[in-house]
C-alpha positions as CSV (number, residue, x, y, z in Angstrom):
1,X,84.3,-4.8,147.1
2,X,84.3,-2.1,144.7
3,X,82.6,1.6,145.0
4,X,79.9,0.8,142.7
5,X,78.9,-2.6,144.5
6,X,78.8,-0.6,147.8
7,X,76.4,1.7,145.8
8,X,74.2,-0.9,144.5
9,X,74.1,-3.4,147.6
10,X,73.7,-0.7,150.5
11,X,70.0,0.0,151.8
12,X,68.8,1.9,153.1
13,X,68.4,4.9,150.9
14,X,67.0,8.8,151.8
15,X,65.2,9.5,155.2
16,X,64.3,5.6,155.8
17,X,67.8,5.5,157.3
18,X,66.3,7.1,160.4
19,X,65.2,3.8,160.9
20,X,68.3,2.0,161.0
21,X,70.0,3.9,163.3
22,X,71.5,2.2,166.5
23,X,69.1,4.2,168.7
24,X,70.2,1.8,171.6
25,X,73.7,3.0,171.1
26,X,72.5,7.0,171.4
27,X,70.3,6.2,174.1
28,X,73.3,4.7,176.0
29,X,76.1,6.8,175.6
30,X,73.3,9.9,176.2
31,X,72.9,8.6,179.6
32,X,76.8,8.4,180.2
33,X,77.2,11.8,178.9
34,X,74.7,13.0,181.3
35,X,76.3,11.0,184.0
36,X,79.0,13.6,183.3
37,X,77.7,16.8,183.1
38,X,76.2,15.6,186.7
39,X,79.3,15.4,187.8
40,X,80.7,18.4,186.6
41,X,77.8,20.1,188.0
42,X,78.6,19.3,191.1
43,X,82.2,20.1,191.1
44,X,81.1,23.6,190.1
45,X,80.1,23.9,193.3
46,X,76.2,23.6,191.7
47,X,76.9,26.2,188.7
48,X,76.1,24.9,185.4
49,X,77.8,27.3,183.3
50,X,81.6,26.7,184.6
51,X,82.0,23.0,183.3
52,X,78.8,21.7,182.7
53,X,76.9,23.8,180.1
54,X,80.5,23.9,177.5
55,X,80.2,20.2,177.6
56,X,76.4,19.6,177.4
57,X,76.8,22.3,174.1
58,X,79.6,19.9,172.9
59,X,77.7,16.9,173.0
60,X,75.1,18.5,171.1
61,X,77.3,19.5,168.4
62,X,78.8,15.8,168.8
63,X,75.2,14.4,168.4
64,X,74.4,16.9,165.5
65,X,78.0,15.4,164.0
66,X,77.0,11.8,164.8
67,X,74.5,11.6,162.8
68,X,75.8,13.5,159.9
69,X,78.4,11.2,159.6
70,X,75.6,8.4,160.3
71,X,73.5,9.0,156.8
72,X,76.9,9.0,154.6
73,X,77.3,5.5,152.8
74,X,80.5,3.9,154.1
75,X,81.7,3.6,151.1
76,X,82.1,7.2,151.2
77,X,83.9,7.2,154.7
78,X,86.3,4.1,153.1
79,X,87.0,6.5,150.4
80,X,87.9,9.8,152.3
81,X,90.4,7.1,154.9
82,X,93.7,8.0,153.3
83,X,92.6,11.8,152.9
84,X,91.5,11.2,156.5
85,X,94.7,10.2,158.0
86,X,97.1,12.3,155.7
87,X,95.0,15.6,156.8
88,X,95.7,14.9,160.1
89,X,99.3,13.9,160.0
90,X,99.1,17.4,158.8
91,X,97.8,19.0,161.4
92,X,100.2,17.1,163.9
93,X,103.1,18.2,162.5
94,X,101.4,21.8,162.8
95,X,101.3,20.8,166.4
96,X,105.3,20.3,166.1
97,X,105.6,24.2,165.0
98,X,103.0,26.2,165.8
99,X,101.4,24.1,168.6
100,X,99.6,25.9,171.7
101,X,101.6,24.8,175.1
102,X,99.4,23.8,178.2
103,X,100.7,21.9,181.5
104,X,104.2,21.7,179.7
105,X,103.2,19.9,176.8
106,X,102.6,21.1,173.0
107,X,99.3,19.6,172.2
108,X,96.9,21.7,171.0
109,X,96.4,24.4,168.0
110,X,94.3,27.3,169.2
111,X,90.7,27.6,167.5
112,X,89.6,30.4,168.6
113,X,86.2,28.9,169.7
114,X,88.1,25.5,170.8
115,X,91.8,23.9,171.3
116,X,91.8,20.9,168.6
117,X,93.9,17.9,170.0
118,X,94.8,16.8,166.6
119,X,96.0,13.5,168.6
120,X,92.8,12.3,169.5
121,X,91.6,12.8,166.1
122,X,94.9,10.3,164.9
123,X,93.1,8.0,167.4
124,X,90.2,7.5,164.7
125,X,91.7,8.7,161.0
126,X,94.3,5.6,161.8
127,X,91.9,3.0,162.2
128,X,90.4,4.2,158.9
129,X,93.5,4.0,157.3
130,X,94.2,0.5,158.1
131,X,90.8,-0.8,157.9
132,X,91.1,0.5,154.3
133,X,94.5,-1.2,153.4
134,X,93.1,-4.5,154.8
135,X,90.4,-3.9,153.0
136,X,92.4,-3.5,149.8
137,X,94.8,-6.0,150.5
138,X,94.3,-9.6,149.2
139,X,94.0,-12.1,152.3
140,X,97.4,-14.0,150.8
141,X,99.1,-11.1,151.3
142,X,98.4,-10.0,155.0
143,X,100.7,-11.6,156.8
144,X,104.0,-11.5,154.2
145,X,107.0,-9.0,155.6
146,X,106.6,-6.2,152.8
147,X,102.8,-6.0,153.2
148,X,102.9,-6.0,157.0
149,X,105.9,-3.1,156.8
150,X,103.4,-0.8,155.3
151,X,100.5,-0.5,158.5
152,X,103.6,-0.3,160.8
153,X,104.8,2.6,159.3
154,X,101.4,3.9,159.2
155,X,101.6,3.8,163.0
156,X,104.3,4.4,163.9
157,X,104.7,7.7,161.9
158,X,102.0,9.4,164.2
159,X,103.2,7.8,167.0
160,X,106.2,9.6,167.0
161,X,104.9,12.9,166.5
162,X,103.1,12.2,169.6
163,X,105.7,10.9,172.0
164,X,107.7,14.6,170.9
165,X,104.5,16.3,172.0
166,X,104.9,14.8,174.8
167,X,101.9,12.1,175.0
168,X,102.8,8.8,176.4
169,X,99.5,7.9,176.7
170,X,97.8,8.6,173.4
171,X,100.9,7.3,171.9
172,X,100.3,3.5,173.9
173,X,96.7,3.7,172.3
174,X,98.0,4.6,169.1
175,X,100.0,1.1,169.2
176,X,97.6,-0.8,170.4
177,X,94.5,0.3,168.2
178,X,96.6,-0.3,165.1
179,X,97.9,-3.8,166.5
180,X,94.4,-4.6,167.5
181,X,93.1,-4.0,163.8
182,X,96.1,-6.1,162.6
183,X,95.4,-8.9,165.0
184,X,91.6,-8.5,163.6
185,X,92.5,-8.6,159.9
186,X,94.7,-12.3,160.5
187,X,97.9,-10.8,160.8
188,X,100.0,-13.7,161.6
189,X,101.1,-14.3,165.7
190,X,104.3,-14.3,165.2
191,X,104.6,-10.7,164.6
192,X,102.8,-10.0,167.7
193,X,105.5,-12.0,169.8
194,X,108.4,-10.3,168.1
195,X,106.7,-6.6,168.9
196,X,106.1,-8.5,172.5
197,X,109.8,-9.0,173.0
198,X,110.6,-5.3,171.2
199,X,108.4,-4.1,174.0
200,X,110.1,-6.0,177.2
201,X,113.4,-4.9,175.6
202,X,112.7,-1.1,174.9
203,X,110.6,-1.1,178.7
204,X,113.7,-2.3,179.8
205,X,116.3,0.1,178.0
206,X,113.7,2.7,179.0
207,X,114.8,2.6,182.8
208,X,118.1,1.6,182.5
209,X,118.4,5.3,180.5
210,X,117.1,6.8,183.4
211,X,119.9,9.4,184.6
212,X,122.1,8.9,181.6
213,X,123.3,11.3,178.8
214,X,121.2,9.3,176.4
215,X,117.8,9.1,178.7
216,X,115.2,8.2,176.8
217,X,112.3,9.6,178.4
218,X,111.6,13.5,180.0
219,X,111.8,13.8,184.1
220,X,108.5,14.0,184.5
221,X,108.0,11.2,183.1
222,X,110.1,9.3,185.2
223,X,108.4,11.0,188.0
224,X,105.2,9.5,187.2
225,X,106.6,6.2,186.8
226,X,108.4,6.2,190.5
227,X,105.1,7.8,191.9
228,X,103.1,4.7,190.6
229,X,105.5,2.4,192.4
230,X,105.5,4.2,195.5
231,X,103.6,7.2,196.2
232,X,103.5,8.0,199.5
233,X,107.6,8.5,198.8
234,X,106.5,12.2,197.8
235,X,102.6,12.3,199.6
236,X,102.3,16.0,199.1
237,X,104.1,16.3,195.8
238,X,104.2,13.6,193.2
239,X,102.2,11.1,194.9
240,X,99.4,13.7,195.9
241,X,96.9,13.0,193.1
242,X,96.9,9.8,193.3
243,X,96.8,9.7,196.8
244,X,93.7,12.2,196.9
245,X,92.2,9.9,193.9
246,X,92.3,6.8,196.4
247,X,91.0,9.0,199.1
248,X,87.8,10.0,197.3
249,X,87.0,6.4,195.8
250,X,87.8,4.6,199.4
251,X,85.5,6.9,201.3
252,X,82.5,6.7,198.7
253,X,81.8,3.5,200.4
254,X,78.8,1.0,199.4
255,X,76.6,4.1,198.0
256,X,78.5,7.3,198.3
257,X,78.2,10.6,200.5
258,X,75.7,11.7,198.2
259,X,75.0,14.0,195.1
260,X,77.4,17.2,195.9
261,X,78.1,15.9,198.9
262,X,82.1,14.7,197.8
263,X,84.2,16.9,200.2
264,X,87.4,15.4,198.3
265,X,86.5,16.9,195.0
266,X,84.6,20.0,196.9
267,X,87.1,21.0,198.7
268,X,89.6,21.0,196.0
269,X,91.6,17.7,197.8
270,X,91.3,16.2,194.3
271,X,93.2,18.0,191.4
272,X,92.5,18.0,187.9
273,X,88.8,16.6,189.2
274,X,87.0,17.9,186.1
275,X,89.2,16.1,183.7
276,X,91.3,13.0,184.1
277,X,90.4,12.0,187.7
278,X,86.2,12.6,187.3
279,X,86.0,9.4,188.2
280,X,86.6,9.8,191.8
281,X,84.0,12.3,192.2
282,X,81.5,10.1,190.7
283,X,83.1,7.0,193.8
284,X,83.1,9.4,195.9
285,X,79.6,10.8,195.7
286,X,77.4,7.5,194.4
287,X,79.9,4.9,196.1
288,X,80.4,1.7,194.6
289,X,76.7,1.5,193.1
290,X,77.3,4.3,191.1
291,X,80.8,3.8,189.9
292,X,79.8,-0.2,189.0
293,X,76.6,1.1,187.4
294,X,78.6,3.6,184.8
295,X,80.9,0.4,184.5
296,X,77.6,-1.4,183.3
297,X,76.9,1.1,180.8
298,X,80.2,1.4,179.3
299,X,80.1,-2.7,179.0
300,X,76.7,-1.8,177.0
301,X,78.8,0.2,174.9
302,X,81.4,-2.1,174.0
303,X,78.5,-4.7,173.4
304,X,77.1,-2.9,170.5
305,X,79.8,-2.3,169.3
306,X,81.4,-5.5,169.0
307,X,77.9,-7.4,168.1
308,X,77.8,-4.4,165.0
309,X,81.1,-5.4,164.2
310,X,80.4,-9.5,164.2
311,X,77.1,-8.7,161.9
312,X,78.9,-6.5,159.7
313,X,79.6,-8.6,156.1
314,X,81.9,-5.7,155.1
315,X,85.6,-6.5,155.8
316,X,86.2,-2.7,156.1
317,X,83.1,-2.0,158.3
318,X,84.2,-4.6,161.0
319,X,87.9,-3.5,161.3
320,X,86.7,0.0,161.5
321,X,84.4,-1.3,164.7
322,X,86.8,-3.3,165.6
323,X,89.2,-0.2,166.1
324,X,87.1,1.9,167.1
325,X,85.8,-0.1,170.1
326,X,89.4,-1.0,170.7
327,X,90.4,2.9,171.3
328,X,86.9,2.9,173.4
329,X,88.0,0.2,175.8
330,X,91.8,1.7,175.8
331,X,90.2,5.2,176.9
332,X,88.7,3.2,179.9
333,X,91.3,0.7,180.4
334,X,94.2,3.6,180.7
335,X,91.9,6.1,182.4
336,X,90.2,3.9,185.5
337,X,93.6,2.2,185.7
338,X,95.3,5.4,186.3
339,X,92.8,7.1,188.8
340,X,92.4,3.5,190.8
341,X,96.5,3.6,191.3
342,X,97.1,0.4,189.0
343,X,98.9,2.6,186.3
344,X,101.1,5.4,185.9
345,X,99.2,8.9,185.4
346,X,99.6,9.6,181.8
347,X,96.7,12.3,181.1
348,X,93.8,9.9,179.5
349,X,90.2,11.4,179.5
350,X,87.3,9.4,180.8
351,X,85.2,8.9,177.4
352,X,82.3,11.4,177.7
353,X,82.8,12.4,181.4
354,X,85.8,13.8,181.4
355,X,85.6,17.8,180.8
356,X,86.9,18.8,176.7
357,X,86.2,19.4,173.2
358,X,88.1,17.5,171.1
359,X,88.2,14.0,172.7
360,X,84.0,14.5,173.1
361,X,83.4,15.3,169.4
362,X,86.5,12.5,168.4
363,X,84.3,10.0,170.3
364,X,81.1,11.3,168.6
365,X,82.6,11.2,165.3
366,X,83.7,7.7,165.6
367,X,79.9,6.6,167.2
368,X,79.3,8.1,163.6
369,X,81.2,5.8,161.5
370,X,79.6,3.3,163.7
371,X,76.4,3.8,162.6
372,X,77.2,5.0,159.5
373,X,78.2,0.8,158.7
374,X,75.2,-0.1,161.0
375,X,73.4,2.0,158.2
376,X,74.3,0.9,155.5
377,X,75.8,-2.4,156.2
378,X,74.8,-5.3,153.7
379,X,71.8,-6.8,154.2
């Protein structure tokens, strides 16, 4: 579809978009945010201003940024994609150079007012880029070799800048957001069974390297790896976290010990308990009630999303859903996996819970795009 037929067939126009707007959607992922700032509350030890306040003043500036994005046509947003994802290859290969270090890894590039994760932002700008090539490309076309060469290079360019960081995680998500969009724009199966078998084989070459001149990944990552086999081989080293993380969801019980009542998290058992392991506070202190009703509100989540995507008549609109509500359910996925003991700890934030800037306003940026094709979808 060309620029000018998105101009001509997209309605709403001026402030009647107000009235298009998933409100739904806000109202959800509101009450999961504030889930969060609960939670970082209590952590604080009842002090607002150490973790909570920062993030409720992100998620303002996240809202503010939602709906900016919200009232722009999508034709618009289809147009900036390729300007989207080269700007941000950009900054990752700033990240290379001039990165700021934290916890041994080169992630971040130093604000001033905030640290900017350029890979989270990758997490978005390359589901743009693809749902735009798709978008271009004639269906004939989507499954031949030379067609299908281009999107993996458009992934796995980014990818690698983020495995040098290093960011096994993000990098995983990175892989399987851009496969997901493939898989959504027809790209044939047999592609998928041949990257299937590249995976088994490179898993496989991965620990064979291990202890070799020619190792393929860093110690520490090892280290995770053995500790989600067996942790209790290195209980107060290694294996601590997520033997602490266990600790705190097993003794939250049916309904929990209570609001600020999570001695695990309290009592500073529970490392890193504002960030990647939140989760446990939350078991901890609201028990399995609590915990399965923030799963129920992330499932709403997903819903909309996916039901946006199904309604959507605009082939880029519904792969840009599609991916973004792919990276959503990979954020949970990798993140609940991780705390609950059923992956290897690979430093994935809790989507709106977990304490920081730039995965916050990422999220709230994509929420944007979102409604941005809710918006203006065809009608």
């Amino acid at each position: 579809m060309s620029f000018l037929e998105y101009r001509v067939k997209t309605a709403p126009t001026g402030i009647a978009k107000v009235f298009y707007i998933h409100w739904a959607l806000i109202l959800v992922v509101t009450a999961v945010a504030a889930i969060g700032w609960l939670m970082l509350y209590s952590i604080a030890g009842g002090r607002i201003e150490v973790w909570a306040e920062p993030q409720m003043k992100r998620y303002a500036m996240g809202l503010v940024l939602m709906l900016a994005v919200a009232f722009a046509p999508i034709w618009f947003w289809r147009s900036m994609s390729g300007l989207a994802y080269g700007v941000t290859m950009v900054l990752l290969l700033i990240v290379e150079f001039f990165g700021t270090v934290g916890m041994g890894a080169q992630r971040w590039i130093d604000l001033g007012f905030m640290r900017l994760q350029p890979s989270e932002l990758m997490k978005v700008t390359l589901v743009m880029a693809l749902a735009m090539y798709y978008d271009w490309l004639d269906d004939r076309k989507v499954s031949r070799p030379l067609w299908v060469l281009i999107p993996l290079v458009l992934i796995v360019a980014p990818t690698i800048l983020v495995l040098m960081q290093p960011n096994l995680g993000t990098s995983v998500m990175l892989i399987i957001a851009g496969g997901a969009v493939m898989f959504a724009a027809g790209v044939s199966l047999w592609y998928f069974g041949a990257v299937i078998a590249l995976v088994v084989g490179t898993v496989t070459a991965v620990i064979s390297s291990e202890g070799t001149p020619w190792q393929l990944l860093h110690d520490y990552q090892y280290k995770r790896i053995h500790t989600f086999l067996d942790p209790d081989a290195d209980p107060l080293g290694a294996g601590y976290n997520i033997i602490q993380a266990k600790i705190a969801l097993g003794s939250g019980g049916w309904a929990g010990k209570g609001f600020m009542q999570g001695t695990q998290s309290r009592l500073n058992f529970l490392p890193e308990k504002h960030t990647d392991f939140i989760f446990t506070t939350l078991g901890e202190e609201f028990g399995f009630v609590g915990a399965f009703s923030l799963l129920i509100l992330y499932a709403l989540i997903l819903v909309f999303l996916l039901v946006a995507a199904v309604q959507n008549k605009d082939r880029f609109s519904q792969l840009l859903i599609i991916g973004i509500a792919a990276n959503f359910f990979l954020y949970l996925a990798v993140n609940l996996s991780m705390v609950m003991g059923m992956a290897p700890v690979v430093g994935v934030p809790l989507p709106l819970l977990s304490y920081g800037g730039s995965a916050t306003l990422v999220i709230m940026l994509a929420f944007g795009l979102v409604q941005s094709a809710i918006v203006h979808r065809l009608r």
